[in-house]
PLY file of the C-alpha trace (Angstrom):
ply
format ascii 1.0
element vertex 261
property float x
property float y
property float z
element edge 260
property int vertex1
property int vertex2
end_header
0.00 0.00 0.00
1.25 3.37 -0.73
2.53 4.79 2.08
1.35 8.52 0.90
-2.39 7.47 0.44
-4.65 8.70 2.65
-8.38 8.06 2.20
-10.40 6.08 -0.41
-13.33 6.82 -1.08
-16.06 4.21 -2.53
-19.55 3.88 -4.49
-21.92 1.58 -2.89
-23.75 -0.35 -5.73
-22.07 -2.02 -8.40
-19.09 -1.24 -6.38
-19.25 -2.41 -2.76
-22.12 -4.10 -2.68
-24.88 -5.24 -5.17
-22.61 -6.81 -8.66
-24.62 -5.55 -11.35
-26.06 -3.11 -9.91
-29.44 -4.75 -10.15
-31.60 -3.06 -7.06
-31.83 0.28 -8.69
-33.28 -1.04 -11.84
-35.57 -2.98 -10.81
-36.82 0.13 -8.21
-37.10 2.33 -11.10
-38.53 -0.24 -13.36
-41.29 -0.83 -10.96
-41.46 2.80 -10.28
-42.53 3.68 -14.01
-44.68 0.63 -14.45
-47.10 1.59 -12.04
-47.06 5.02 -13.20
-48.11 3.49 -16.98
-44.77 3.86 -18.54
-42.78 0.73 -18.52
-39.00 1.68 -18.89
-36.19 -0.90 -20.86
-33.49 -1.56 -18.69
-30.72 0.61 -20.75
-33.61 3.65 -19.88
-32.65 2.93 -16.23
-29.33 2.51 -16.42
-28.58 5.25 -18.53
-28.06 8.35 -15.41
-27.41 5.44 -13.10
-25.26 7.29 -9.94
-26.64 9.81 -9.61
-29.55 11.17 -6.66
-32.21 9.35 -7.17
-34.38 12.50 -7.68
-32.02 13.97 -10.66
-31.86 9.95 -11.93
-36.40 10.12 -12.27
-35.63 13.37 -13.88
-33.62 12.41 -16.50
-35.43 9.68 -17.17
-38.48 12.00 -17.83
-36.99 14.22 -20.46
-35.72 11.13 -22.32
-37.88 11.52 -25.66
-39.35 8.72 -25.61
-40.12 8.45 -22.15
-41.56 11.97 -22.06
-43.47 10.92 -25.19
-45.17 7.92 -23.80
-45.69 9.93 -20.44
-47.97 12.79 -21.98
-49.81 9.94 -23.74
-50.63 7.87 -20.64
-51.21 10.89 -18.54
-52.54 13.69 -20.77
-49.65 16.38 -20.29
-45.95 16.34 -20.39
-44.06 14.90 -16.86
-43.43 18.31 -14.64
-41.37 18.76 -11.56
-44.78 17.96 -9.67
-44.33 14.35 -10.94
-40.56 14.06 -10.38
-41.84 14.70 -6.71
-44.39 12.04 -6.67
-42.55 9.27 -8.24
-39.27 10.15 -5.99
-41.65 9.62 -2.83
-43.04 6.75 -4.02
-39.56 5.06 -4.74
-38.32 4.52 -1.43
-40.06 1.64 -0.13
-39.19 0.02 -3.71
-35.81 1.21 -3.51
-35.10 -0.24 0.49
-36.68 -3.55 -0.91
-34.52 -3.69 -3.72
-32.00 -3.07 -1.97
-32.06 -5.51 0.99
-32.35 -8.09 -1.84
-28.75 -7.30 -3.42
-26.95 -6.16 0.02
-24.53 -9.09 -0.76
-21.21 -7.70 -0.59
-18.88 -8.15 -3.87
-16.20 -10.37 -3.94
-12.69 -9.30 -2.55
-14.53 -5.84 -0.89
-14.50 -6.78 2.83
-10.58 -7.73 2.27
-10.01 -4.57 0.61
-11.13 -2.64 3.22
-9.28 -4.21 6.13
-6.04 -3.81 4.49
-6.78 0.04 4.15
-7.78 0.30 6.90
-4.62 -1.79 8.59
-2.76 0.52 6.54
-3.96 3.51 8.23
-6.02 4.31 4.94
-9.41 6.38 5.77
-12.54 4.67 4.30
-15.26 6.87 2.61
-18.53 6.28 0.92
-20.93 8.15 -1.06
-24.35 7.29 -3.10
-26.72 7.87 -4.99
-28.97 6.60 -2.19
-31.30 8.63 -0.03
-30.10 7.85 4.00
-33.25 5.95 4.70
-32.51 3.62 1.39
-29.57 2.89 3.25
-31.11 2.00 6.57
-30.94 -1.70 5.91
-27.39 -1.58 3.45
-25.31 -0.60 6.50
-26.09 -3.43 9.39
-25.83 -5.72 6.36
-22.94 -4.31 5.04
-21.48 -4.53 8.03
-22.05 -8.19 9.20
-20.18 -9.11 5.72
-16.73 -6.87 6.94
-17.58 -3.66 5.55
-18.05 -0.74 7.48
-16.53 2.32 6.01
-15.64 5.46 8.24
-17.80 7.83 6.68
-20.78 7.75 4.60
-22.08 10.48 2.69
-25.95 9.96 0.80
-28.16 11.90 -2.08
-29.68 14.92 -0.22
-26.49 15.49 2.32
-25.07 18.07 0.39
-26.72 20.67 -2.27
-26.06 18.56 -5.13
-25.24 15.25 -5.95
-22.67 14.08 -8.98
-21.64 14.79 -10.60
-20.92 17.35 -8.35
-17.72 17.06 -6.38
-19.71 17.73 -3.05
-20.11 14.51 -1.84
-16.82 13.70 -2.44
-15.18 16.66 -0.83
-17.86 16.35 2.12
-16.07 13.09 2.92
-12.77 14.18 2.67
-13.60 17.01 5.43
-15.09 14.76 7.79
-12.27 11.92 7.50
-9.67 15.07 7.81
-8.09 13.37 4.27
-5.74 15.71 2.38
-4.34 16.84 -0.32
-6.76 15.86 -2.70
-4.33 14.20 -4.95
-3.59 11.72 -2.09
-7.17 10.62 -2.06
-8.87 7.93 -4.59
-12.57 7.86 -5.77
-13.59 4.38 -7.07
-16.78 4.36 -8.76
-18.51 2.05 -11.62
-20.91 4.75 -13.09
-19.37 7.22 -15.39
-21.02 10.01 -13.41
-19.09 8.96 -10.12
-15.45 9.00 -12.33
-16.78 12.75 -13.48
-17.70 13.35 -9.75
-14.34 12.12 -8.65
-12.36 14.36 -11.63
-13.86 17.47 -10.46
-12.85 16.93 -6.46
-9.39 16.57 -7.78
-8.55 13.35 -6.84
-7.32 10.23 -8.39
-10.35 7.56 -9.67
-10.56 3.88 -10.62
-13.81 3.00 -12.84
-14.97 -0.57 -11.85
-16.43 -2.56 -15.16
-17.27 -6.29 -14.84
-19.77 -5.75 -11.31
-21.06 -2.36 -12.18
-23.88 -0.96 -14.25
-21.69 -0.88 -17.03
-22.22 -4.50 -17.73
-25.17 -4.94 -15.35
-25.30 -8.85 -14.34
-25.63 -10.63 -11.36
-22.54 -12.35 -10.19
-24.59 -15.79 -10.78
-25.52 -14.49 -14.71
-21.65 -12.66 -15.26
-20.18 -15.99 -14.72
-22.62 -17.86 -16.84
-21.89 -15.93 -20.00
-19.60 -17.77 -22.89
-16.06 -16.33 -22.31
-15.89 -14.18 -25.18
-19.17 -12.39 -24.66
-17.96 -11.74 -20.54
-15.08 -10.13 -22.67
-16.87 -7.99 -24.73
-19.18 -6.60 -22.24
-16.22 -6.00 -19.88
-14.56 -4.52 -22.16
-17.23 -1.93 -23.17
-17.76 -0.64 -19.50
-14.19 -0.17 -19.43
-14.21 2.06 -22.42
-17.39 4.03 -20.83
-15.51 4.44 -17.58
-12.10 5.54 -19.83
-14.05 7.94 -22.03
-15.43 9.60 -18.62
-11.70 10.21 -17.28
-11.13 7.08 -15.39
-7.29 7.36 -14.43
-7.61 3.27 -14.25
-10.35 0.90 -14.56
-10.40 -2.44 -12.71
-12.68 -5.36 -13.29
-13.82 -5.34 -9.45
-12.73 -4.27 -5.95
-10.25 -7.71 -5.52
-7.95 -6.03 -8.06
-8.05 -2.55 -6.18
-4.79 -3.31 -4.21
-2.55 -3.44 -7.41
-4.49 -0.46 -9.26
-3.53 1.42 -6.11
0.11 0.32 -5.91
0.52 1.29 -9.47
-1.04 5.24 -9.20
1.78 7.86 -8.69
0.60 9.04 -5.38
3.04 11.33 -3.41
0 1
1 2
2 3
3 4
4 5
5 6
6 7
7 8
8 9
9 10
10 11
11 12
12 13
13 14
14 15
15 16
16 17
17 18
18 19
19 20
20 21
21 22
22 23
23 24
24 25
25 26
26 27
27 28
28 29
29 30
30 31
31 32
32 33
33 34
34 35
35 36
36 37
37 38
38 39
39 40
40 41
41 42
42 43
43 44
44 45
45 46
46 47
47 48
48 49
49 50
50 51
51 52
52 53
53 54
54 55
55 56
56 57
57 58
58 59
59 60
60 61
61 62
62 63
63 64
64 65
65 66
66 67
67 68
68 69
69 70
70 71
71 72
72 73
73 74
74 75
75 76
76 77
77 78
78 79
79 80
80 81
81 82
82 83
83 84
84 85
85 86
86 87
87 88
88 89
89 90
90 91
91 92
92 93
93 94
94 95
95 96
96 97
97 98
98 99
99 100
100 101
101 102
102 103
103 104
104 105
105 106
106 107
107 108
108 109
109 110
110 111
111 112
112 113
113 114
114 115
115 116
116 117
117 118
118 119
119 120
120 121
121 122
122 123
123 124
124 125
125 126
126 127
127 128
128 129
129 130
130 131
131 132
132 133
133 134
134 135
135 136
136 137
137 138
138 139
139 140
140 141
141 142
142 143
143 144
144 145
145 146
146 147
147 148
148 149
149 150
150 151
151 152
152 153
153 154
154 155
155 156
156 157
157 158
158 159
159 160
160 161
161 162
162 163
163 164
164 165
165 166
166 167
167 168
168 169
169 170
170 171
171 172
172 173
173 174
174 175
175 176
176 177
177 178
178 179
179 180
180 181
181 182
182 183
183 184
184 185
185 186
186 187
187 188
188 189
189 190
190 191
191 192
192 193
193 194
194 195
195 196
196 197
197 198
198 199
199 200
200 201
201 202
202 203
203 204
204 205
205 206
206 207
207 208
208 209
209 210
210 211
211 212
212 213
213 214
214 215
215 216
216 217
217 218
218 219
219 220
220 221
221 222
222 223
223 224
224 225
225 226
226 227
227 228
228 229
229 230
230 231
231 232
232 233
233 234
234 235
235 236
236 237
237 238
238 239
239 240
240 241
241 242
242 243
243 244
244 245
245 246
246 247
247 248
248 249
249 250
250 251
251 252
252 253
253 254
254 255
255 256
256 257
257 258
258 259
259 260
């Protein structure tokens, strides 16, 4: 471990917890099917990382979404129903996400060697702070408990905002920036991480890039695992990943390998 790191700070689904990334896509596709406007999976994943709030919003000025909106409902989707469908997505999303609180392989390991190396352990999400009610104990009886935790609606704005980011770099007392890493599997995290200054490392094979369960990823014929690896790790490179990784066991040597210090 480098001796010059000081904090890392880490995504919770598709990153941490939940390979795939599956919980908030099946909240959201839940969400708009009881509203009358069943969304594809790709429609969900598209924004995926960011606040929950800004993700319903997005998905509302999507053409086609916004199209088949005004012709279930009789009027284009306003801020009025951003408001509605956010409060009605956080029973889904806490069921959801119980259901994929298994932590991903190599992450509990990970973070007892930072943290035996003296390496501060922060967390931010896209995640409202009751959503995570039931992550942490979880989290937590697996070997993961990070140091700080910051959610959606703990700062003025979420990513791809560096606020969340820099909010747990204050509280864990974690500076310069550039001895700090971000590690993220959503393109807007990497942008998030960018704009705080610090170093990132996109995660591709159990993030939304790719978007399997651990049980499906493995189940795929070798050369399609490659190719859909392989195209989250582009993704994560074209939004300024400084390294990509295919999930948190490799973290150790991406670390060792960043010029920190």
């Amino acid at each position: 471990m480098n001796a010059a790191l000081k904090a890392v700070v880490f995504d919770w689904a598709g990153t941490i917890i939940d390979f795939g990334s599956r919980a908030p896509v099946v909240a959201l596709c839940n969400l708009f099917e009881a509203a009358g406007v069943p969304l594809t999976e790709a429609e969900a994943r598209a924004d995926m990382g960011m606040a929950k709030s800004d993700h319903i919003a997005s998905i509302l000025v999507r053409p086609r979404v916004r199209d088949a909106w005004t012709a279930v409902h009789g009027q284009a989707p306003s801020a009025v129903d951003v408001e509605r469908l956010f409060a009605d997505i956080g029973p889904m999303m806490r069921e959801a996400a119980r259901e994929c609180a298994e932590l991903i392989p190599g992450a509990a390991d990970v973070a007892a060697r930072l943290r035996a190396a003296g390496v501060k352990i922060g967390s931010c999400t896209g995640y409202t702070r009751p959503m995570m009610a039931d992550i942490l104990p979880l989290a937590e009886a697996q070997g993961y408990k990070p140091d700080m935790l910051v959610c959606a609606g703990d700062t003025a704005a979420g990513r791809p905002s560096p606020l969340m980011l820099w909010k747990n770099l204050v509280e864990l007392g974690a500076w310069p920036a550039t001895a700090c890493v971000k590690v993220d599997d959503a393109a807007v995290g990497i942008a998030e991480g960018r704009a705080a200054g610090v170093w990132t490392i996109g995660v591709a094979a159990s993030g939304n890039g790719v978007g399997l369960s651990l049980a499906a990823f493995n189940a795929l014929a070798v050369d399609e695992r490659a190719a859909r690896v392989a195209r989250a790790r582009a993704a994560l490179e074209d939004a300024g990943a400084h390294m990509v990784i295919d999930t948190l066991a490799d973290l150790p040597e991406a670390l060792a390998k960043l010029p920190i210090g």
